[in-house]
N, CA and C atoms as a LAMMPS dump frame, in Angstrom:
ITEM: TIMESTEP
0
ITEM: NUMBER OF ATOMS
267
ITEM: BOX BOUNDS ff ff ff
-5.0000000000000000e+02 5.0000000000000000e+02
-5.0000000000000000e+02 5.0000000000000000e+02
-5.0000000000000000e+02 5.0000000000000000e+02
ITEM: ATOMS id mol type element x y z
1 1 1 N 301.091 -258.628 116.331
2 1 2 C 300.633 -257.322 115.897
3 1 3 C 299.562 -256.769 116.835
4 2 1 N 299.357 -257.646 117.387
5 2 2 C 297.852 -257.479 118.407
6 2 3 C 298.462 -256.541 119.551
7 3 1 N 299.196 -257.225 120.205
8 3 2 C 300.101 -256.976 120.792
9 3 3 C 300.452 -255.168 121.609
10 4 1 N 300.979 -255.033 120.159
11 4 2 C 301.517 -253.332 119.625
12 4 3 C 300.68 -252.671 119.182
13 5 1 N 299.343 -253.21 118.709
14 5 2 C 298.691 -251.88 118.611
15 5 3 C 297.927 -252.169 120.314
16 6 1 N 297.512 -252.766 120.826
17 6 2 C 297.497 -252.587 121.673
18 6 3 C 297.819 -251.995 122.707
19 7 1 N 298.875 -251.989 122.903
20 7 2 C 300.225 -251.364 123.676
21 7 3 C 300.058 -249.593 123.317
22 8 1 N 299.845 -249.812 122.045
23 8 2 C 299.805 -248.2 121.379
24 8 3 C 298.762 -247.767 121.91
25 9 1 N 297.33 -248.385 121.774
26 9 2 C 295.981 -247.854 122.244
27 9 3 C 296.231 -247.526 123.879
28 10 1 N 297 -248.297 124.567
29 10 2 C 297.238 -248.051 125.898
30 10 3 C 297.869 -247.072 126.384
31 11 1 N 298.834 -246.57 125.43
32 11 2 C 299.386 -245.609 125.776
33 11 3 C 298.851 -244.011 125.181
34 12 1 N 298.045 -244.143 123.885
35 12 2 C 297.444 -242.681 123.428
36 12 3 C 296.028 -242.423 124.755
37 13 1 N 295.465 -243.868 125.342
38 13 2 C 295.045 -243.54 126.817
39 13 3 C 295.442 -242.697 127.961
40 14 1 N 296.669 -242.888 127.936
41 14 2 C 297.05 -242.077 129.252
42 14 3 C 297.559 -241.268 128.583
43 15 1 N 297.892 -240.155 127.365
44 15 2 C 298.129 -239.313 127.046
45 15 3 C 296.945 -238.65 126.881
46 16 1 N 295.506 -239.241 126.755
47 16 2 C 294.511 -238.205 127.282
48 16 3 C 294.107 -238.226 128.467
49 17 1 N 294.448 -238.961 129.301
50 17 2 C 294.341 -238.412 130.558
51 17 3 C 295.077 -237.602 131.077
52 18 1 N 296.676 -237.356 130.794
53 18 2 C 297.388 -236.385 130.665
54 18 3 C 297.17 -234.936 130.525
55 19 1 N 296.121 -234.76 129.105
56 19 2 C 295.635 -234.051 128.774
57 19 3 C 294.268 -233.27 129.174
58 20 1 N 293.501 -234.329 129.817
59 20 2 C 292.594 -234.712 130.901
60 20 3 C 293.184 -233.405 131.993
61 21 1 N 294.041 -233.026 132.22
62 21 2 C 294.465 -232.302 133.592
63 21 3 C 294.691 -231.218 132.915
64 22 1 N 294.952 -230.523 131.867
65 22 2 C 295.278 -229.433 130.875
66 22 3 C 293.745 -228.964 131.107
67 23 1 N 292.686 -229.865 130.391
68 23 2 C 291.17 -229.435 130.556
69 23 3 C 291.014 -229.317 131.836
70 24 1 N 291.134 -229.46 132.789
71 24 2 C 290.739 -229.188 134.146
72 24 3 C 291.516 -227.731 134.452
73 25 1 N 292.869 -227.963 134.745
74 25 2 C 293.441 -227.34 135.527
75 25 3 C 294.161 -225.928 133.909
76 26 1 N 293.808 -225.912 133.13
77 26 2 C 294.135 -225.068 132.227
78 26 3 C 294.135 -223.689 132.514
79 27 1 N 295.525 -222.666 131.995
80 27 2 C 294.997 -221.619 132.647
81 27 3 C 294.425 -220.554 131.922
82 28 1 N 293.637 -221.004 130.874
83 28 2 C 292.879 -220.052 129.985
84 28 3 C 291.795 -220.796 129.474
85 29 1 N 290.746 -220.336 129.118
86 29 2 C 289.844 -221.159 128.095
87 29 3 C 290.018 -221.417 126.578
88 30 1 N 291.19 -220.372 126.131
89 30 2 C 291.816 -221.533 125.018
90 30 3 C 292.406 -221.916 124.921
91 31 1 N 293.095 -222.466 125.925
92 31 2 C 294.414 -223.727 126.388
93 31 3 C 292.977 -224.934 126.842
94 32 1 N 292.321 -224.884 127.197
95 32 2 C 291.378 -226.101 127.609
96 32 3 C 290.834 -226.183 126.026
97 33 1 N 290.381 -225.524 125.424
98 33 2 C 289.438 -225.716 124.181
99 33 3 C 290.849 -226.527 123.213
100 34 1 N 292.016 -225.896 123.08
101 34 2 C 292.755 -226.614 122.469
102 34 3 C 293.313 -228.378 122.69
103 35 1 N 293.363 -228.558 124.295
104 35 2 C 293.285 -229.961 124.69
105 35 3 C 291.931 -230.153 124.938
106 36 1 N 291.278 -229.548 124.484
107 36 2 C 289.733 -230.873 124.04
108 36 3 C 289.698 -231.159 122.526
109 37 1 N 290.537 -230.215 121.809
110 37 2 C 290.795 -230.743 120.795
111 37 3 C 291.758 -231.83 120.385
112 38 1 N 292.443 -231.443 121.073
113 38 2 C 294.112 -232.644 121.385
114 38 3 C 292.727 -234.028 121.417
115 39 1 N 292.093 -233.942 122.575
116 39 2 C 291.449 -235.436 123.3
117 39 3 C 291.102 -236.1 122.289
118 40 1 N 290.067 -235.257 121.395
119 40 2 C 288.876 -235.79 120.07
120 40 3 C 290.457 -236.036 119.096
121 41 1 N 291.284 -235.5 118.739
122 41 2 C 292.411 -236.09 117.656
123 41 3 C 292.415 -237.754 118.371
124 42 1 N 293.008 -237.64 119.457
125 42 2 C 293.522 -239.087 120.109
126 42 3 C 292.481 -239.914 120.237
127 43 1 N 291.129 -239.63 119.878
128 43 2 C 290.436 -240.502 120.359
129 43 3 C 289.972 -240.793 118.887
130 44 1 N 289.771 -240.057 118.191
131 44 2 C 290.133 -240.743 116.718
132 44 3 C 291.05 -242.092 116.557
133 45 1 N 292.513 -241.749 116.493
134 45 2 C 293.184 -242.477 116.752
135 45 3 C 292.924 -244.245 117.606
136 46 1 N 292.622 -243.746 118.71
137 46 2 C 292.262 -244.859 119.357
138 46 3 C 291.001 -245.608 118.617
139 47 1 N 290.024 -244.974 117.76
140 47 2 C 288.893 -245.892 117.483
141 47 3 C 289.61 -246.784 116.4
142 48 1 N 290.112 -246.097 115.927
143 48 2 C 290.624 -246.671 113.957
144 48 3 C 291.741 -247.747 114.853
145 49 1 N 292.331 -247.558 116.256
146 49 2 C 293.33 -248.987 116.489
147 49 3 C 292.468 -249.729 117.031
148 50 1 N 291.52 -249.827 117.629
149 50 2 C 290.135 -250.592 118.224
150 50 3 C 289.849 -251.168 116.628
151 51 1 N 289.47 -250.685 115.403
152 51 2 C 289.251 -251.178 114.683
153 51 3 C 290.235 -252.164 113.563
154 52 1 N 291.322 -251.949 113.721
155 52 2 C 291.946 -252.742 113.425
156 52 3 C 292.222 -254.131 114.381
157 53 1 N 291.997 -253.887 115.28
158 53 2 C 292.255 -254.981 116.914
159 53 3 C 290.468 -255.808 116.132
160 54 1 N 289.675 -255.384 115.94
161 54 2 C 288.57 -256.247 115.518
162 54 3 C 288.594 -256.602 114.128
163 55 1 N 289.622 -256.103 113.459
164 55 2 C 289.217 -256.347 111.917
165 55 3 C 287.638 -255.715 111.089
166 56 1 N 287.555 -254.647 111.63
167 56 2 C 286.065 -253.958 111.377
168 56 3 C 287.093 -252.265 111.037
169 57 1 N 287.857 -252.283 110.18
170 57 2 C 288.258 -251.165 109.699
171 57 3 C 287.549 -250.241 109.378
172 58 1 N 286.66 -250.81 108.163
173 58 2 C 285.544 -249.615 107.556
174 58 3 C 284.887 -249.342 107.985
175 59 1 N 283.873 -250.315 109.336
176 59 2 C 283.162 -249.484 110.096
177 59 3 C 283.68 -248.498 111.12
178 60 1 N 284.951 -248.724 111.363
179 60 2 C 285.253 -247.751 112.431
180 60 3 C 286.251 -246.507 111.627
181 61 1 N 286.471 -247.08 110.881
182 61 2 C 286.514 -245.701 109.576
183 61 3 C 285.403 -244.352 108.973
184 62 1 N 284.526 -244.762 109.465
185 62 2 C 283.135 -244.129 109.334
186 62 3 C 282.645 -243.817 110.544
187 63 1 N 282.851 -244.398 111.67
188 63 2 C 282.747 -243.913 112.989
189 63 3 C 283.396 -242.475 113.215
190 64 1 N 284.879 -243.08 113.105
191 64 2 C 285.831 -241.871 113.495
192 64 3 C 285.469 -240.514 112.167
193 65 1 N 285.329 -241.055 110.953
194 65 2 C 284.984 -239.641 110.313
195 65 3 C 284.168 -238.658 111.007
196 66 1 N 282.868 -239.206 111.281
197 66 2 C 281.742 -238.469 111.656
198 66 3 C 282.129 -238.274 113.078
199 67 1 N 282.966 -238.68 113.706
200 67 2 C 283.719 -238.385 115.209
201 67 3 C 284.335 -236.945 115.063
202 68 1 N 285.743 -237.124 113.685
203 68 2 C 286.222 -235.683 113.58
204 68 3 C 285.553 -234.192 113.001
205 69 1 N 284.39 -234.885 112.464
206 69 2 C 283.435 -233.884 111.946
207 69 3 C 282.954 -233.453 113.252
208 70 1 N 282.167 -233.795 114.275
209 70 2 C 281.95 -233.142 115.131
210 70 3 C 283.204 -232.548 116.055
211 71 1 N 283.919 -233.462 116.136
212 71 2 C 284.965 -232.401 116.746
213 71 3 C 285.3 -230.862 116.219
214 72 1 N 285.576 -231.079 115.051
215 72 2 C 285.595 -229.587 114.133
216 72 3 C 284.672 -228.859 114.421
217 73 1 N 283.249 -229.103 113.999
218 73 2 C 282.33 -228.363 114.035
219 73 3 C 282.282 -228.068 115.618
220 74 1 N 282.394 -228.687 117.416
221 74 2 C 282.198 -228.109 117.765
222 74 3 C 283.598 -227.381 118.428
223 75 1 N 284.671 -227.386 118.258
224 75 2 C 285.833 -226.72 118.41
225 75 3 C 285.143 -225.214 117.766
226 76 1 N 284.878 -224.887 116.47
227 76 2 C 284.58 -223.723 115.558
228 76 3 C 283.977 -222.964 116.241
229 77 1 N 282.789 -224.075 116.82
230 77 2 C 281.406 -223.161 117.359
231 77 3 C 281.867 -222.554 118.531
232 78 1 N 282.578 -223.643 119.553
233 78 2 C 283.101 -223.078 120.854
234 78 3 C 283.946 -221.677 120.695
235 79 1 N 284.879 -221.766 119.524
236 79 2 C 285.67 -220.331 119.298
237 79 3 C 285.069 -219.503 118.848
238 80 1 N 283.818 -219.507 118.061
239 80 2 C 283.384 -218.596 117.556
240 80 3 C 282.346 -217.402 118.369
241 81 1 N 282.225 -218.659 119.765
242 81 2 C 281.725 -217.984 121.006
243 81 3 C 282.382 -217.689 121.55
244 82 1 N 283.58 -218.22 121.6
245 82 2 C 284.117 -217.291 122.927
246 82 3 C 284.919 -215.947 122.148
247 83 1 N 284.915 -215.99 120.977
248 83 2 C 285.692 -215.188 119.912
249 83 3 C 284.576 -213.55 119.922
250 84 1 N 283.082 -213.66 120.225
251 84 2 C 281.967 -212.589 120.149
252 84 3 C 282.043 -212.834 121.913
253 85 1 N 282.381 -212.916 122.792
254 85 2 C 282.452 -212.328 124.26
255 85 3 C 283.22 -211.882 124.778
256 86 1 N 284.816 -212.744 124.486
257 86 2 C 286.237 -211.703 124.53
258 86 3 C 286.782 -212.67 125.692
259 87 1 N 287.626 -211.744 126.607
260 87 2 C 288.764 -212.628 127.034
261 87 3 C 287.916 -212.939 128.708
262 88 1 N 286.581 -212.404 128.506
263 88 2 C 286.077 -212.264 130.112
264 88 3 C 285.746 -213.992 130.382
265 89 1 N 285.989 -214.787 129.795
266 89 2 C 285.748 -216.204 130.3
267 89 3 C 287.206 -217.003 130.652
């Protein structure tokens, strides 16, 4: 079982680095704001399989909460700025 989630954590890796090139090379600022959101989903993901790989579920259950809470909150904030300046960024 170690194994496969392993394998899994290895691979939601290079799907943010994937994504990694969307944030760089993106051709709008809300195509980048949306794969920085993509990143913080997957990296959720990856903590809660890190935590099963240690058998420390609940703490990394509580990690990743307060992980997707900031993601939210700053996804919101980022749109809500670029939402009061317009399309000039």
């Amino acid at each position: 079982m170690n194994e496969y989630l392993l394998s899994i954590g290895m691979g939601l890796c290079v799907l943010v680095f994937l994504i990694l090139y969307r944030v760089v090379f993106g051709p709008g600022v809300f195509n980048r704001m949306v794969a920085l959101s993509a990143i913080g989903t997957k990296t959720l993901i990856i903590l809660l399989i890190i935590g099963f790989l240690y058998n420390r579920v609940d703490m990394f259950v509580d990690i990743s909460m307060v992980y997707a809470l900031l993601n939210l909150i700053g996804t919101l904030a980022a749109s809500k700025y670029l939402e009061t300046q317009g399309e000039n960024y």
